[in-house]
KEFI-964837 format. One record per residue (C-alpha): z negated, y, x; residue in one letter. Coordinates in Angstrom, 2 decimals, m for minus. Each point is the difference from the previous one (the first is absolute). Layout:
// residues N
Z	Y	X	a
...
// end
This chain:
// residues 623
m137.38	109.73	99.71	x
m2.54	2.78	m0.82	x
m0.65	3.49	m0.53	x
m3.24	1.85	0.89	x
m2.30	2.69	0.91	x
m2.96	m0.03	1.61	x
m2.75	2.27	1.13	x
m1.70	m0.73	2.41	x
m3.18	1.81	m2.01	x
0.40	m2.43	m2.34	x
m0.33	m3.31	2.13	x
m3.82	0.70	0.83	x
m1.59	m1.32	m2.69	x
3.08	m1.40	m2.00	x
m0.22	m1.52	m3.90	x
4.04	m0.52	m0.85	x
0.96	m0.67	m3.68	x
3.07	m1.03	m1.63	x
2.07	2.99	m1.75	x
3.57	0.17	m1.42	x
1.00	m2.67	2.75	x
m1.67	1.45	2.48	x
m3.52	m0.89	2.06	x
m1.45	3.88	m0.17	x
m3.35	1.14	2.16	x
m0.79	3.51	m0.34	x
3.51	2.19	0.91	x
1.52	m3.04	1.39	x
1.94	m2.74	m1.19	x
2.07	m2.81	0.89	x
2.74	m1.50	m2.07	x
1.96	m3.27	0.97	x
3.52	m0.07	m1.05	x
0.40	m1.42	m3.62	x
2.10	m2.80	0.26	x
m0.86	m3.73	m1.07	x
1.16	m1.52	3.36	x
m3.01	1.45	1.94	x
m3.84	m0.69	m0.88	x
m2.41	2.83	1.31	x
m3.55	m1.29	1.91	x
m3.15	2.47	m0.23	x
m2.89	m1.03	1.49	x
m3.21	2.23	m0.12	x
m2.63	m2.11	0.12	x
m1.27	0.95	3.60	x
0.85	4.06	m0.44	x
0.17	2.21	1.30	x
2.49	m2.47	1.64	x
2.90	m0.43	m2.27	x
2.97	m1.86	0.29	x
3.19	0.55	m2.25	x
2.93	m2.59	0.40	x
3.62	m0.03	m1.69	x
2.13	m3.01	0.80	x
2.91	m2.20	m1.38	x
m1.69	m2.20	m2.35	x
1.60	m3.18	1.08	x
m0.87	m2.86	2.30	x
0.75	m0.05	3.91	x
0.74	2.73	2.06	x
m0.49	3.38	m2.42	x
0.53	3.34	0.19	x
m3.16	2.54	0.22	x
m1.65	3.15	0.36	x
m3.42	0.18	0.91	x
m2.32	2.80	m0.19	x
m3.91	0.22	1.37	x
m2.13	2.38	m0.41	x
m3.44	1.20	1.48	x
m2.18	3.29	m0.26	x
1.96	1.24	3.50	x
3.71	m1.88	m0.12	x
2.73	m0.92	m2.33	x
2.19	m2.67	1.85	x
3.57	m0.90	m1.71	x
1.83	m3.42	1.30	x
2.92	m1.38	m1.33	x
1.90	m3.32	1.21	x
3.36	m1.21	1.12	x
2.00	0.30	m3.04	x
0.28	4.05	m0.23	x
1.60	m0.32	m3.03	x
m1.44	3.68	m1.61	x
m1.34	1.60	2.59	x
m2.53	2.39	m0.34	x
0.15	3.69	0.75	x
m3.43	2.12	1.07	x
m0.76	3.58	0.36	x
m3.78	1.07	0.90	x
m0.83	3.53	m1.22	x
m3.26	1.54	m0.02	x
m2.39	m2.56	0.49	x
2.38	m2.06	m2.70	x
2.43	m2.85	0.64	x
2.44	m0.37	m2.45	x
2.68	m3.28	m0.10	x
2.83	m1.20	m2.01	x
3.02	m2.41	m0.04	x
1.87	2.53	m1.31	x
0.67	3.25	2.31	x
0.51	2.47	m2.73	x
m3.23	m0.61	m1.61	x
m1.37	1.65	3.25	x
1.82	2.83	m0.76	x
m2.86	2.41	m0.28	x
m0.19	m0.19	3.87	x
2.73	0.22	1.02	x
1.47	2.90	2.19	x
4.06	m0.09	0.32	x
m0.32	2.93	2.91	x
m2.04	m2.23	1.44	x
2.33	m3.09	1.28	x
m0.41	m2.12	3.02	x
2.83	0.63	2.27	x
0.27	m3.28	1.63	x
0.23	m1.50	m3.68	x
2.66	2.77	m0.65	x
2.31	m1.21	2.92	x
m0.23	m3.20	m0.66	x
1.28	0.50	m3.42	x
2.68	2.87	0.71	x
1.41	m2.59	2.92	x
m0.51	m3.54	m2.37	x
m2.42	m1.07	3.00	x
m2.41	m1.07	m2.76	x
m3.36	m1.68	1.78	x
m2.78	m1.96	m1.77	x
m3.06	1.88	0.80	x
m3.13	1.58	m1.73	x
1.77	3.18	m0.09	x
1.30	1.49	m3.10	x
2.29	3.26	m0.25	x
m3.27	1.98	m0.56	x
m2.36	1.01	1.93	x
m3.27	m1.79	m0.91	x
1.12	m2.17	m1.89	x
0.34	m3.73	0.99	x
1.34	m3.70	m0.62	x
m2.09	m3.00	m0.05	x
2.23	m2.38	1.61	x
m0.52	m3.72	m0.06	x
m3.15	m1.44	1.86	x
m1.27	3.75	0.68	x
m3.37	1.60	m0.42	x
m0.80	3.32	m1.58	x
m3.51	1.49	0.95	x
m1.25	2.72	m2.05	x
m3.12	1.80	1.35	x
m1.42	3.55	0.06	x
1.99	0.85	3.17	x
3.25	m1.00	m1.95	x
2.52	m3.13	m0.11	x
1.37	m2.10	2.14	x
2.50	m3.00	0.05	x
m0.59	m2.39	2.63	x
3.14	m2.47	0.67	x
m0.42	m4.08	0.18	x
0.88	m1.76	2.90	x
3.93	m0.61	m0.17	x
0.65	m3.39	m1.62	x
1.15	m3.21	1.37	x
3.20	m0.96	m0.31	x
2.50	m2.98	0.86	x
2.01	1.80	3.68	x
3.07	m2.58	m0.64	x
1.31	m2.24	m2.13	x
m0.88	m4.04	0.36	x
2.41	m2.73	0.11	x
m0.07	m2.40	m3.07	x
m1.59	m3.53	0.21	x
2.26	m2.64	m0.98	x
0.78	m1.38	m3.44	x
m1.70	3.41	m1.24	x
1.97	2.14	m2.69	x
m0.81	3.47	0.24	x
1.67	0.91	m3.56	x
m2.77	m2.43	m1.73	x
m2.80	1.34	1.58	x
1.18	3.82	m0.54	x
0.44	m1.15	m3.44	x
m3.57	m1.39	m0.77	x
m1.24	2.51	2.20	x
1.52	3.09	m2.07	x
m0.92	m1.95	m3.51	x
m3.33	m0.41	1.11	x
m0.53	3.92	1.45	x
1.79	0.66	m4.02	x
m2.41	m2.24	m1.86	x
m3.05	1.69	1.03	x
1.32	3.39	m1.35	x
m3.10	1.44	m1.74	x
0.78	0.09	m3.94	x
m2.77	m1.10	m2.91	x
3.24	m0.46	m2.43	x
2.08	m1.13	2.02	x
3.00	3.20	m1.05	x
1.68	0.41	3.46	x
3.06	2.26	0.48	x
2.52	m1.05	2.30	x
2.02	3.35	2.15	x
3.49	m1.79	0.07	x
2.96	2.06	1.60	x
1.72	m3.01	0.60	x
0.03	m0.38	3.94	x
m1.11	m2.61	2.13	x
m3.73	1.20	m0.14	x
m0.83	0.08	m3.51	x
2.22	m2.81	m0.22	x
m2.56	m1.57	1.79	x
m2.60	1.18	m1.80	x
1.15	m0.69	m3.40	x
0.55	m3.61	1.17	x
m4.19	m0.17	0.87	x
m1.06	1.89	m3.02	x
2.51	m2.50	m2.16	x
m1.67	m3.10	1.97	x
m3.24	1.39	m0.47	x
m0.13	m0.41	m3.79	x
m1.73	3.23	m1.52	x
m0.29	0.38	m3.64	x
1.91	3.12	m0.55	x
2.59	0.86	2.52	x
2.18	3.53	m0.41	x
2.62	1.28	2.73	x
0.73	3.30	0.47	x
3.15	1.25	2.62	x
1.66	3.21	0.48	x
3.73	0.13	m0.58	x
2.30	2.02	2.38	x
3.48	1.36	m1.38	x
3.60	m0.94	0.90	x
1.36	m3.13	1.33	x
m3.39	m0.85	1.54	x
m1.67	0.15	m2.83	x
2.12	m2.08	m1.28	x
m0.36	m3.01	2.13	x
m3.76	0.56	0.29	x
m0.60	m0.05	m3.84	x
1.99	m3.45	0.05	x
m1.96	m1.35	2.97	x
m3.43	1.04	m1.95	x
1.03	m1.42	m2.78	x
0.58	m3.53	1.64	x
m3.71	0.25	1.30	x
m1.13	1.08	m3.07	x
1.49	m3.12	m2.18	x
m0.87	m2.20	2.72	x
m3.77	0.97	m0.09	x
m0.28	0.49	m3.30	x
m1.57	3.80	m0.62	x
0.26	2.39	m2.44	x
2.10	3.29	1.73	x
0.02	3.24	0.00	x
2.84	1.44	1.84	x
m0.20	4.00	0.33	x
3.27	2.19	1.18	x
m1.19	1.75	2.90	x
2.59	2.60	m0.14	x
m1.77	1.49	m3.66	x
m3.40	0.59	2.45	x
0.85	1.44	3.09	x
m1.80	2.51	2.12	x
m0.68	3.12	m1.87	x
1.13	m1.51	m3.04	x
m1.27	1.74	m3.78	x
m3.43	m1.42	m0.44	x
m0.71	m1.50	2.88	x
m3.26	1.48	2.28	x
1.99	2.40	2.41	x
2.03	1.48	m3.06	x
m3.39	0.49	m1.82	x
m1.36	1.48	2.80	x
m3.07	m2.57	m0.08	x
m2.31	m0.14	3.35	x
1.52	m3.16	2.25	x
m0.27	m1.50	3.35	x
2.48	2.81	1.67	x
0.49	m3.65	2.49	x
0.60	m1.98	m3.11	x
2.86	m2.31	m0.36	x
3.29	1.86	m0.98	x
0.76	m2.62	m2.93	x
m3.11	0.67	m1.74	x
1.54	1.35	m3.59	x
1.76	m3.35	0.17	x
m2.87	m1.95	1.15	x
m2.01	1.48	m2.34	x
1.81	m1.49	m3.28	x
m0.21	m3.23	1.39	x
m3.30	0.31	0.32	x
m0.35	1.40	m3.36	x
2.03	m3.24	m1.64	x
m2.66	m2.05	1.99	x
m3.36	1.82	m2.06	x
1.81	m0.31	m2.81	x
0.24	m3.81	0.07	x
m3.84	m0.12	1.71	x
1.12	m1.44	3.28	x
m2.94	m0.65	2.29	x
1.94	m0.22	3.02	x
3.21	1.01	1.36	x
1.11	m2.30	2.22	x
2.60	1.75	2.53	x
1.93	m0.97	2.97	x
m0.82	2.89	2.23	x
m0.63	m1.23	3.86	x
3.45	m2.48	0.18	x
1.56	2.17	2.29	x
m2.63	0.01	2.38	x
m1.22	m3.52	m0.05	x
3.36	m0.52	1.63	x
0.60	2.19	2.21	x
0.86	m1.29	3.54	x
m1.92	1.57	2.30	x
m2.31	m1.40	2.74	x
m3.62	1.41	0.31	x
m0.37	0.01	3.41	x
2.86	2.56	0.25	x
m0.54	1.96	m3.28	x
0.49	4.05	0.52	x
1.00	2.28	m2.48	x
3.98	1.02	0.31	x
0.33	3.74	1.21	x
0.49	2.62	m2.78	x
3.24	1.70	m0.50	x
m0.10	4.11	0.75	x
m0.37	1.96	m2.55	x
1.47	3.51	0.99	x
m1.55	2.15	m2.52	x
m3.67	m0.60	0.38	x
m1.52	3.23	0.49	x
m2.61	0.29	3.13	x
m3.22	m1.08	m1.60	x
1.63	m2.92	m0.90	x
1.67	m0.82	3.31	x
m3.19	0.53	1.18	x
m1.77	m2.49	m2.36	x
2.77	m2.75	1.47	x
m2.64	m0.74	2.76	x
m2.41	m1.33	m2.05	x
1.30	m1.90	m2.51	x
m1.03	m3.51	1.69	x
m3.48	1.49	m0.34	x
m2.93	m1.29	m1.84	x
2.27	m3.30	m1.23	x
m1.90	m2.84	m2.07	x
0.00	m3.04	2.02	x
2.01	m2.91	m0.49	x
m0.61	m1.15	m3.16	x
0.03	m3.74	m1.84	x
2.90	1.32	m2.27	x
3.20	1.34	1.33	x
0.03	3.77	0.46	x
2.76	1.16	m2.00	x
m1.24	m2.21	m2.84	x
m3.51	1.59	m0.15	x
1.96	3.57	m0.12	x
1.96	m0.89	m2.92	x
m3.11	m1.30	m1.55	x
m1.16	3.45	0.10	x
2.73	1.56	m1.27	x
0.86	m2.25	m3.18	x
m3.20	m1.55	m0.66	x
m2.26	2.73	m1.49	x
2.60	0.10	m2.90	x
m0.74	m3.32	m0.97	x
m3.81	0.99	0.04	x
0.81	3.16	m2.38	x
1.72	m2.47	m2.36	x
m2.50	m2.89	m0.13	x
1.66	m2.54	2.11	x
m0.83	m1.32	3.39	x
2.18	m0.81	2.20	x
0.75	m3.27	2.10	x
2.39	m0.39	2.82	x
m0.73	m3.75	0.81	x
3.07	0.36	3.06	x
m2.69	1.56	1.93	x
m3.02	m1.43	m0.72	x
m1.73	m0.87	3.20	x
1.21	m4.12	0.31	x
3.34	1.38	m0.50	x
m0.17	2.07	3.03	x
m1.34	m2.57	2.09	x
2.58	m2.58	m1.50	x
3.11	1.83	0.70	x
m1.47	1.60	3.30	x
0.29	m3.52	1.21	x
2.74	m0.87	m1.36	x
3.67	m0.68	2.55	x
2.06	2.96	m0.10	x
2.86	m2.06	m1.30	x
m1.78	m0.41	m3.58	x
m0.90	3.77	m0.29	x
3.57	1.69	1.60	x
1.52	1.32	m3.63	x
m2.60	m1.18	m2.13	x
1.15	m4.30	0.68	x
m2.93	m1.29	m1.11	x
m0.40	2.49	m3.12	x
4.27	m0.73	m1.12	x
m0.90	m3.83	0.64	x
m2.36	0.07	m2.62	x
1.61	1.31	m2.55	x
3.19	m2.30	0.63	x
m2.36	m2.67	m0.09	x
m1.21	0.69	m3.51	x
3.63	m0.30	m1.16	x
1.10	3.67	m0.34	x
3.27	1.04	1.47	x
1.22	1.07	3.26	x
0.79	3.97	m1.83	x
m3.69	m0.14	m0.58	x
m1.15	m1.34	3.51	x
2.15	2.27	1.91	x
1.36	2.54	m1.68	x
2.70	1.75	1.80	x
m1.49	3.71	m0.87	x
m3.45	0.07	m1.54	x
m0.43	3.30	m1.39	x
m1.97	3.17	0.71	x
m0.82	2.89	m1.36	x
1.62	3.04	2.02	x
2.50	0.80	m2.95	x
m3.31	0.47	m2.21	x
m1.45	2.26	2.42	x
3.21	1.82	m0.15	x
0.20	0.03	m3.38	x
m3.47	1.35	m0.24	x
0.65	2.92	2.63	x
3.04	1.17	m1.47	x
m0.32	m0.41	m3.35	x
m3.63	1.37	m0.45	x
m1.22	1.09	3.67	x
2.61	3.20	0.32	x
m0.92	1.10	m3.53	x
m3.45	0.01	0.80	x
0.62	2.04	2.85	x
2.68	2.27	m1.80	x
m3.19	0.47	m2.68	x
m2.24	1.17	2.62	x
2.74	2.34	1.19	x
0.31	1.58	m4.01	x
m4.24	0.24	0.26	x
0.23	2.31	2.95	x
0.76	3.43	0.16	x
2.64	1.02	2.98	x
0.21	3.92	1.36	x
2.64	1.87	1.15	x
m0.19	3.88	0.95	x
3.88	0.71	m0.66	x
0.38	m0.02	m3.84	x
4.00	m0.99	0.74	x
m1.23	m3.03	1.35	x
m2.31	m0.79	m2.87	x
3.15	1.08	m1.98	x
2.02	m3.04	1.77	x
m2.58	m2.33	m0.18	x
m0.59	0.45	m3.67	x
3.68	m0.45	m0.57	x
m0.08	m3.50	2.04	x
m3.42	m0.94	m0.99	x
m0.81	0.86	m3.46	x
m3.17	m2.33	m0.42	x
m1.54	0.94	3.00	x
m2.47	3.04	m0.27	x
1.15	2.21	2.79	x
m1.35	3.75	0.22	x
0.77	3.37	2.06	x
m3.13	0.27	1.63	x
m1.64	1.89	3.38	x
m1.81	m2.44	1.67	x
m2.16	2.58	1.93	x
m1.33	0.96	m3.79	x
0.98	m2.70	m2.68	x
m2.72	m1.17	m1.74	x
1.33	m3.11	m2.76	x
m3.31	m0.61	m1.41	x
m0.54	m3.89	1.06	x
m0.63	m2.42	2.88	x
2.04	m2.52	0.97	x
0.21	m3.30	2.57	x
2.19	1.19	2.03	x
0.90	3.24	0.81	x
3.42	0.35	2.45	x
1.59	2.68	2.11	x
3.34	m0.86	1.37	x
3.16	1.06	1.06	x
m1.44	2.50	2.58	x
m1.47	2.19	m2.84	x
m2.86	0.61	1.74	x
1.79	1.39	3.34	x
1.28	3.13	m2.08	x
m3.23	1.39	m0.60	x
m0.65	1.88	3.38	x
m3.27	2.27	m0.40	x
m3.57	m1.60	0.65	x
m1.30	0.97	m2.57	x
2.67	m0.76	m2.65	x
m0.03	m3.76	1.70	x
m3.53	m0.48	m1.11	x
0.93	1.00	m3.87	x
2.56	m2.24	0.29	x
m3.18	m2.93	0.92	x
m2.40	1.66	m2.56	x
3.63	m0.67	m2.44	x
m0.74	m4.04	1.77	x
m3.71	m0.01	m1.20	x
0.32	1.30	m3.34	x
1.92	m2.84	m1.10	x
m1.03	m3.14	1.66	x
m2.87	m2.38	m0.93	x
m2.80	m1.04	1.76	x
1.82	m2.55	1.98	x
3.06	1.64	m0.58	x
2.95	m0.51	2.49	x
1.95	3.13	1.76	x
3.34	m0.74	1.21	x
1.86	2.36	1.88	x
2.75	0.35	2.54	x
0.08	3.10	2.23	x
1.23	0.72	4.26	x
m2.65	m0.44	2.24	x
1.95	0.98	2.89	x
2.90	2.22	0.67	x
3.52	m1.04	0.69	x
1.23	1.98	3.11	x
3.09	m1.49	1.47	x
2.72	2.37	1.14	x
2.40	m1.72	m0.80	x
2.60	0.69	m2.71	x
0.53	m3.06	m2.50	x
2.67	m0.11	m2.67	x
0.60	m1.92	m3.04	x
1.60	0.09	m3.22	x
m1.11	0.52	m3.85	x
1.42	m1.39	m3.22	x
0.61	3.02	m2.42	x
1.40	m0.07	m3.50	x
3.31	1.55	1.84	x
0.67	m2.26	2.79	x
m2.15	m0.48	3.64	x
m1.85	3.18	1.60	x
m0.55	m0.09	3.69	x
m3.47	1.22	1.18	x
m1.10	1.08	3.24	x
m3.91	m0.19	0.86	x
m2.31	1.30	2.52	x
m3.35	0.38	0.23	x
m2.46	2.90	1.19	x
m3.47	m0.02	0.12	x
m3.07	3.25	m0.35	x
m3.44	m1.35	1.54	x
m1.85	2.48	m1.12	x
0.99	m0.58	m3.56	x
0.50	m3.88	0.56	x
3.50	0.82	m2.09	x
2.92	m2.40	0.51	x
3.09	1.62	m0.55	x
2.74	m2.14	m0.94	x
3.39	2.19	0.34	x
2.95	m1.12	m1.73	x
3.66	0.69	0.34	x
2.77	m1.47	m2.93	x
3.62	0.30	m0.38	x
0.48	m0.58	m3.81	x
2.98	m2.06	m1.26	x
1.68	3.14	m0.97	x
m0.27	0.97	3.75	x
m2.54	2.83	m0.89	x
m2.68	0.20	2.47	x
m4.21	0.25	m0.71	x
m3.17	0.21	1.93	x
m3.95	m1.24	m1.62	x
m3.17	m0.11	1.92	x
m2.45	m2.49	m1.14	x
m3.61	1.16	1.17	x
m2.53	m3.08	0.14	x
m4.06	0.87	1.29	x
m1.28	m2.84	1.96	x
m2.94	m1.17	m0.43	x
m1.53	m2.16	2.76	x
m1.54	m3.66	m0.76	x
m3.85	1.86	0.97	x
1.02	3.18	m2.10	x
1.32	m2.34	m2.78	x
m3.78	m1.83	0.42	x
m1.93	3.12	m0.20	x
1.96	1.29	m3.84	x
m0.43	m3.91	m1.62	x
m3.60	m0.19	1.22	x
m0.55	3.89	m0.99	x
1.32	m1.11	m3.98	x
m2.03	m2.68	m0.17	x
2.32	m2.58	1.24	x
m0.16	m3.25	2.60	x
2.81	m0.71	2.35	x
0.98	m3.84	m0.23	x
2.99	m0.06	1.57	x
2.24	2.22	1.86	x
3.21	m1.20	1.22	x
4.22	1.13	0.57	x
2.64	m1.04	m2.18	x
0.36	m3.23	2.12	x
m3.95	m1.15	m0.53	x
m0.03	m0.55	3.95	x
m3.22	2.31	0.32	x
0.94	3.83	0.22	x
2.32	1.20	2.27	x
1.50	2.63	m2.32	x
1.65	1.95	m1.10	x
m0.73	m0.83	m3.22	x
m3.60	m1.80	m1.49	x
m0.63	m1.61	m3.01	x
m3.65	0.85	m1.10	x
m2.06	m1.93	m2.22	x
m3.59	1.33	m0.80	x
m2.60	m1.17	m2.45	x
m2.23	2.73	m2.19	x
m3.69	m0.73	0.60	x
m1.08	2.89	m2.04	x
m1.79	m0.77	m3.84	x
// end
């Protein structure tokens, strides 16, 4: 709900003036978001005590962000509604907050992740906590208190809210469907909106359904919905069922083909390479136009029916625990490490449900950017209580929500629609169609090395576009820094002399940026079974038989791999491959001696490092 900056130099003796939208004081400033549903308090009159609120301008329970000030303390609080929540980062004596991550991109440090946060989002065990992927940086969540003093900031957690443990019986002769249905219009009609222009999200299921059917009975003056169209046969029935809602109600549509604005998609924030949420929602190029269509018919509000799904889940309190995560077998061991902890530092219970106040934060801040706020009356705090008391019987595949809207005449296809859509096909779409060439792009913008010119001959051949070059990576210089700089395939294991191995990592540091990632693959431990093994090769002329066995020189930590073929043709031929090993605290000792940080070490099955064979990965911490 607001963006700031504040010194605390600046709060001794504080005279703030409006500027450009902002309150300004010295080298500070606060700036509520500019939207017409919220109205913006400042109250100076006893400074250097100053208070600063942002909230819903409606009637009844709002939402808010409060923000106090004295010569020694900045204190943030923001309620139950979390519906933008705000991000903080304290740097030098300066806090710094905003709605909208990337605008606290400045501080920012992507080698610097939190590695709980990071499980949790490799292994989809996604918590709602203070925590943010970066280190330092934090989330307001609802009811919480940020401190900001000279020895730094602080979030202090509410007590965990009340809630209903299990659901009530009914009292006779009362209708549940009437009261959820004044009880919804009433939540509606107090949406906060001077002109009464109030967008409707309508996909066409039994939540917005719902919704629509409030904002309808709620009479604004201007009323727009706005849905998201999948493809194919489902797209099919859903435009039909959205168009029943929308005749019924009475709006003026906007219906927008998901499939044109799927991830990655030409134009769209990830395409243009535009600083975003790297936790936003994966829809967002879609999302975005709709939000676009609402600015450009000045819609206040959009009303959407986020929440439905969790309003009726059927679930008892007293038993609640969260379901155990499925394994994910190619975590690497700083992760696996990180599993531990991620039930630490949790918010509390909150009023709203938790996976409501998540989405919040992943698809509300583009409503901020485009001057719309955003309302999701499912949840609103009566709601909760309401259906938290409600029989199971009434919740168990939405009854009470499919009642309604057979009750207000529409038919059974809409109520209960055999397959309500969803959008993995546009997710799909988006990765294939415009994810892979993003990746083949970055692939023709790098520069790939070979020492055998015949190779690079091949290659070429194969590969036209790609800019592949005969190279010695103990001396190659290419003139530029890159991401990412890889060594695969062993490559490394064929230099054997000490000092030729640290060219090879002076090769590393000449072309990665500060930040920079090494990649490279290389033994770490011999192989030394006696045993013969045999298998057989594909050739252009038919199957080769190979015979292999392995010898091993400690003094020269060379691996020896001996091989024995019988050719198609009969002939026979003998190779030696000759691989130095270098041992995981050797290995440390040339990354650290380049300039690099270890991350992660682990063996081709990411169980920790058994051998023979690591996978390093290293960041440059050289300028």
């Amino acid at each position: 709900m607001l963006s700031l900056r504040l010194h605390l130099a600046d709060l001794q003796a504080p005279r703030w003036r409006p500027q450009a939208g902002r309150w300004v004081n010295g080298e500070s400033w606060i700036e509520p978001a500019n939207l017409g549903a919220l109205v913006t308090e400042l109250d100076d009159d006893r400074a250097p005590f100053v208070r600063v609120k942002v909230k819903e301008g409606k009637r009844g329970e709002a939402d808010f962000t409060e923000l106090t000030m004295t010569p020694d303390e900045v204190r943030l609080t923001v309620g139950v509604f979390g519906s933008a929540p705000l991000h903080l980062v304290a740097k030098a004596g300066v806090l710094h907050a905003s709605w909208d991550l990337a605008e606290l991109r400045p501080y920012l440090r992507p080698e610097r992740l939190v590695p709980r946060v990071v499980a949790r989002t490799l292994t989809r065990q996604h918590r709602y906590t203070s925590e943010t992927l970066f280190e330092g940086v934090y989330r307001l969540t609802e009811r919480a208190t940020a401190v900001f003093t000279s020895s730094g900031l602080a979030i202090r957690y509410p007590e965990p809210a009340e809630h209903v443990l299990e659901p009530r019986p009914l009292r006779s002769g009362v209708d549940p469907l009437t009261v959820f249905d004044e009880l919804l219009t009433n939540v509606v009609r107090e949406a906060p909106t001077a002109t009464g222009c109030v967008g409707v999200e309508l996909s066409g299921g039994a939540d917005s359904g719902n919704v629509a059917l409030a904002v309808r009975a709620a009479r604004f003056d201007e009323t727009y919905s706005f849905g998201l169209l999948v493809g194919g046969a489902l797209g099919a029935q859903q435009r039909e069922r959205r168009q029943v809602l929308v005749d019924h109600c009475g709006f003026r549509d906007t219906a927008i083909p998901a499939m044109q604005y799927p991830p990655f998609a030409p134009g769209g924030v990830r395409a243009l390479g535009k600083p975003h949420d790297p936790a936003g929602a994966f829809y967002r190029e879609a999302f975005d136009v709709v939000r676009e269509q609402a600015a450009n018919r000045r819609c206040e509000v959009m009303v959407t029916g986020s929440g439905g799904d969790e309003i009726n889940a059927h679930h008892s309190r007293k038993e609640a625990e969260l379901p155990p995560a499925e394994p994910v077998p190619w975590l690497g061991s700083k992760a696996t490490q990180a599993l531990g902890e991620v039930n630490e530092n949790l918010a509390p219970m909150p009023v709203l449900p938790v996976p409501t106040l998540m989405a919040f934060g992943l698809h509300n801040p583009g409503f901020l950017r485009s001057g719309t706020w955003p309302v999701s009356p499912l949840v609103h705090p009566h709601m909760v209580r309401f259906m938290e008391q409600l029989p199971h019987e009434h919740k168990r595949g939405k009854a009470l929500f499919r009642d309604r809207i057979r009750r207000a005449g529409l038919p059974e296809w809409v109520a209960a629609p055999t397959e309500p859509e969803n959008f993995l096909g546009v997710l799909e779409s988006g990765l294939r169609s415009y994810g892979a060439p993003i990746l083949g792009d970055m692939l023709r913008k790098s520069v790939l090395v070979d020492l055998q010119p015949g190779m690079v001959d091949f290659a070429h051949q194969v590969r036209p576009a790609l800019d592949i070059r005969a190279g010695d990576m103990r001396t190659v210089r290419l003139g530029r820094r890159t991401d990412v700089v890889t060594c695969l395939g062993n490559s490394l294991a064929y230099v054997h002399d000490n000092d030729e191995i640290s060219e090879v990592f002076e090769t590393f540091a000449a072309h990665a940026r500060p930040g920079g990632l090494l990649v490279l693959c290389s033994p770490v431990s011999p192989i030394t079974r006696s045993e013969v093994t045999t298998t057989v090769v594909r050739t252009p002329h038919g199957p080769a038989q190979v015979t292999i066995t392995y010898s091993w020189d400690l003094r020269t930590q060379i691996n020896t791999m001996h091989r024995s073929w019988v050719l198609p043709t009969g002939d026979e031929a003998r190779d030696e491959i000759r691989r130095r090993v270098l041992f995981p605290r050797e290995l440390d000792r040339y990354v650290s001696g380049a300039g690099f940080e270890v991350v992660d070490m682990v063996d081709e099955v990411s169980t920790g490092l058994t051998g023979p064979i690591a996978y390093t990965a290293a960041r440059y911490t050289r300028g």
